[in-house]
N, C-alpha and C positions, 0 to 999 in steps of 0.2 A: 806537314801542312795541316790544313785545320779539317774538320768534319765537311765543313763546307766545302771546299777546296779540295779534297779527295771524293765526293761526290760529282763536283765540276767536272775532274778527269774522268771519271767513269764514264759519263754520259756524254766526255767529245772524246774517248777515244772508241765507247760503242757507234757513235756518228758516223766516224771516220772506217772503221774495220767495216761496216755494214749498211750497205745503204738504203734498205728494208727498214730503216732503226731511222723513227720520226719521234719528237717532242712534241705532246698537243696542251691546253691548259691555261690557264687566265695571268696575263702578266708574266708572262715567260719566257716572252724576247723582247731585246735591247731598244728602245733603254731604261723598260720597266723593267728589265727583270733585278734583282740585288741578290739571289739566293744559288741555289746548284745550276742555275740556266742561264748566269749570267755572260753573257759573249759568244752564247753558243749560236745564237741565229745572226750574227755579224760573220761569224766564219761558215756557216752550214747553208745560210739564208732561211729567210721565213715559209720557203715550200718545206722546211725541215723541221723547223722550231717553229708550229704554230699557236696563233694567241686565238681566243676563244671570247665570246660573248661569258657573260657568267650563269655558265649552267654546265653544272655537274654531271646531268644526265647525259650530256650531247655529247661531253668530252669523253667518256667512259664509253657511250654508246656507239661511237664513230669511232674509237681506238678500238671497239670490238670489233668492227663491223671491217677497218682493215687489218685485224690480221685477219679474220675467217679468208680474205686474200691474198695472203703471206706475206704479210709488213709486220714488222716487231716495234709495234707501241710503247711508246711511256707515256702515260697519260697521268697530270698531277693537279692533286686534289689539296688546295692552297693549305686547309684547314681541314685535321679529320674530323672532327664534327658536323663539315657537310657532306659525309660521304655518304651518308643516307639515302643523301636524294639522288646517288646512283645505286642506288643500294638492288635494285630489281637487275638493272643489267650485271651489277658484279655476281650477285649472288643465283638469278634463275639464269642469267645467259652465258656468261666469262664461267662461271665453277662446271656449270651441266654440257658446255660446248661439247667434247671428250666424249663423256657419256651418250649423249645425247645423238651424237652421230655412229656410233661402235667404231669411234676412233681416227673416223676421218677424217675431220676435223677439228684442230686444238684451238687456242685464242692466247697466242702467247703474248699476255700483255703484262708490264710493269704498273702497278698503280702506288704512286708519289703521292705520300702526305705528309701532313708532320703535324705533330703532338704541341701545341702550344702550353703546356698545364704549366706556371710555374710563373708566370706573363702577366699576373694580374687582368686576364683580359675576360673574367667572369662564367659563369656555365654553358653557354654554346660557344664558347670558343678555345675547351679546354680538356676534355674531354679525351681519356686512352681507353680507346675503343678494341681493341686488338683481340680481347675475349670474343667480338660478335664474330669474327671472321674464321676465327677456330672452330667454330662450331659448322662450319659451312665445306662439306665433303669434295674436291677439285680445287681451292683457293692456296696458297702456299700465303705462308705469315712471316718476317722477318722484320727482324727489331735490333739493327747495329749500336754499339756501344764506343767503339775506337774508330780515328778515322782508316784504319790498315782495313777494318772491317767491315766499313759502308763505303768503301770503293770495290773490295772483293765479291762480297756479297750483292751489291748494287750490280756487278758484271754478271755476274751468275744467273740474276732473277730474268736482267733481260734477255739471256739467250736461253730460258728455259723457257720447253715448250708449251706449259701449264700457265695460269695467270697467279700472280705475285702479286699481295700486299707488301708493301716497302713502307714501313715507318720510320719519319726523321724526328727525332726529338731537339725540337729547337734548344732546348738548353745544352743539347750538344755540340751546337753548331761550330763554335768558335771552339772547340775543345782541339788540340795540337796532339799530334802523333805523329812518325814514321810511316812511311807510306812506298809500295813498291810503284814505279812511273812504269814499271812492264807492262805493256798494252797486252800480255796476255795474264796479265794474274788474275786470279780469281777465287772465290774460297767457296769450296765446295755446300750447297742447304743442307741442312739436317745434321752438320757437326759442333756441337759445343764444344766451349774451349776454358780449356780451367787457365784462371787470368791468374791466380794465387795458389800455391799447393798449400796446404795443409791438412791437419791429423785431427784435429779434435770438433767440428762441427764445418757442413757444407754448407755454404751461402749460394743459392742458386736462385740469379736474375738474369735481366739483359735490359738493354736502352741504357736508361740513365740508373736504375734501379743498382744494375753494376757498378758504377762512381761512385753510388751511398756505398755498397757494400764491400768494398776496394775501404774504404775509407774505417768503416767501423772495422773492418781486420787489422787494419794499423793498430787503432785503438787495443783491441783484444789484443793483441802482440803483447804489447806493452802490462799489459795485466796478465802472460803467459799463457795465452788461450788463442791456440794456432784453428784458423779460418780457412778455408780455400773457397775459394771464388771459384763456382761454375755460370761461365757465362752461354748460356742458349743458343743464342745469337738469331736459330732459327724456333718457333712457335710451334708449325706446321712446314716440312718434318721437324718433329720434336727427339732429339737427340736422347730417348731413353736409355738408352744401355748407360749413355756418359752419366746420367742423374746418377742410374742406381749402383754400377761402379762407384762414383764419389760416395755417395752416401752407406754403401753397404761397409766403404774403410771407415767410415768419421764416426756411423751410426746416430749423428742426431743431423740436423738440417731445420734452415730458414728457407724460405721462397721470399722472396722481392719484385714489387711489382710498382707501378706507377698507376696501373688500372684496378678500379676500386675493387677493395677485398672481398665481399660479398661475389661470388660465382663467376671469380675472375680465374685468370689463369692457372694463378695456385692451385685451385681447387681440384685441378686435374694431376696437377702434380703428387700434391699430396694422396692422390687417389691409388695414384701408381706406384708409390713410396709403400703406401698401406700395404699394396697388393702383393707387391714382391720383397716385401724385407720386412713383413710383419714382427717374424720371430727377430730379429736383428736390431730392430730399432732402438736405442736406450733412452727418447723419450716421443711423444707427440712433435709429429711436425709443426713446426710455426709457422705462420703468415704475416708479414707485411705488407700491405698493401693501402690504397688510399684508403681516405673515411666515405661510407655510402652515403653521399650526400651531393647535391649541385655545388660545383664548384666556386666559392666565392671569392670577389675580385680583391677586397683589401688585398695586400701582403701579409698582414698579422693574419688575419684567420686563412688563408690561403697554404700560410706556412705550417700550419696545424693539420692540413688534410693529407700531404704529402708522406712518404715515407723519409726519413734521413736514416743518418748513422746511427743517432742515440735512441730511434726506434730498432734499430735492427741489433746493436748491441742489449740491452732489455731481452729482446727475444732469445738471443744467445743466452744471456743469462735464465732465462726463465728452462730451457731447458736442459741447465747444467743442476740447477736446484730441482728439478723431475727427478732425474737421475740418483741424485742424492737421496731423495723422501722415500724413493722408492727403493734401495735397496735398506734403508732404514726399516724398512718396513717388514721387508724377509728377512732381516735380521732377528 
């Protein structure tokens, strides 16, 4: 099934296993909805699947406000680039709920967006946001890549009792995969999943970031230069042990990302690569990541801010020639 479509299931069959488990959000029931909610308030009704005025705040704020009375929210935020404007509830009331009470109260909500960048649809409406949310202490971060993965992971976030960011990357919507129909599968947060083995350099992304880099590994094959794909999957928990296993066999490593490269996710990657496999490294960590800049709408120059393949192959190469100069040089 597709991305789409493996989302769909998550959310009618957490409908169905749990009746605490509501859809709140703008254009979300039939027969506006066209996306992961489509059919769901025809079978569930609209006390389940509700539609919303358009305010971010309200939806976010009122999916806080019933779990603090034991309902498990999804609440979806059409476009991440408005999540801003819940940005107060996610960040000082959903992250601190936990804290803030010594634990007597959690706010186990899912929060639904998706990543428009790639759409032509200009700089507030394109924007991978998922760096601000990592930096925010109580929020969990997930960014599926396959649809096996954003049904699993989708099941997870909502019966976790913490609040979840859930990023959809629309260019992965229609993407086709395998999918288990088991109403209870699920794929545990905090485990990466190496999509590729290989020996000679770690490609570590997630979203669509993983598709480039699936792709430039073929490539490398093909020029004798074995890639393994580690995919994240989850942000926050961030599956370190898997990084530094992968990279402590390959010894050199890419980061990939869709969200711009300046103080993005990388940066903490890379941080942690530093920290524990100084001595091991055989060259500088690379980065991939967008250009720092507002997203613009052409398709020509839109297609220059992104990451692809032949950006992430370049990087591969750039640190097999490190490698190179540098023992060149203790020679």
């Amino acid at each position: 099934m597709t991305m789409r479509e493996a989302l769909n299931l998550a959310l009618d069959q957490a409908l169905e296993r749990d009746e605490r488990v509501f859809l709140i959000g703008e254009d979300i029931a039939d027969p506006g909805a066209s996306g992961p909610t489509a059919g769901l308030s025809s079978r569930y009704g609209t006390e389940r699947v509700l539609d919303t005025p358009i305010s971010e705040a309200a939806i976010v704020g009122a999916a806080i406000g019933a779990a603090m009375e034991g309902f498990r929210p999804v609440a979806e935020i059409m476009i991440m680039d408005f999540i801003g404007i819940a940005a107060d509830q996610i960040i000082n009331h959903a992250a601190k709920m936990r804290f803030m009470t010594g634990g007597r109260t959690t706010a186990p909500i899912t929060v639904r967006t998706q990543i428009y960048g790639g759409l032509g649809t200009g700089a507030t409406h394109s924007q991978s946001l998922e760096a601000w949310f990592m930096h925010i202490p109580g929020l969990k971060v997930i960014v599926p890549s396959t649809p096996r993965d954003g049904k699993g992971l989708l099941t997870s976030a909502i019966f976790d009792d913490d609040p979840c960011i859930f990023l959809e990357t629309i260019r992965l919507q229609g993407q086709r995969g395998m999918v288990p129909v088991d109403p209870g599968f699920s794929i545990p947060l905090g485990q990466a999943d190496v999509k590729r083995a290989g020996t000679d350099v770690t490609l570590i992304s997630y979203g669509r970031g993983v598709v480039e880099s699936l792709g430039a590994a073929d490539e490398l094959a093909r020029q004798e230069i074995s890639a393994e794909v580690l995919d994240l999957r989850t942000l926050v928990p961030l599956d370190t042990a898997a990084i530094v296993e992968s990279v402590r066999r390959t010894t050199r490593a890419v980061v990939v990302h869709d969200a711009v490269q300046f103080a993005g996710p990388g940066a903490e990657i890379v941080a942690i690569l530093q920290g524990e496999l100084f001595d091991r490294l055989a060259a500088p960590v690379e980065r991939v990541g967008a250009r720092f800049v507002p997203n613009p709408a052409p398709p020509a120059l839109e297609s220059q801010v992104y990451p692809n393949s032949e950006k992430i192959i370049a990087a591969v190469h750039r640190t097999l020639r490190w490698k190179t100069t540098r023992e060149g040089a203790r020679g």
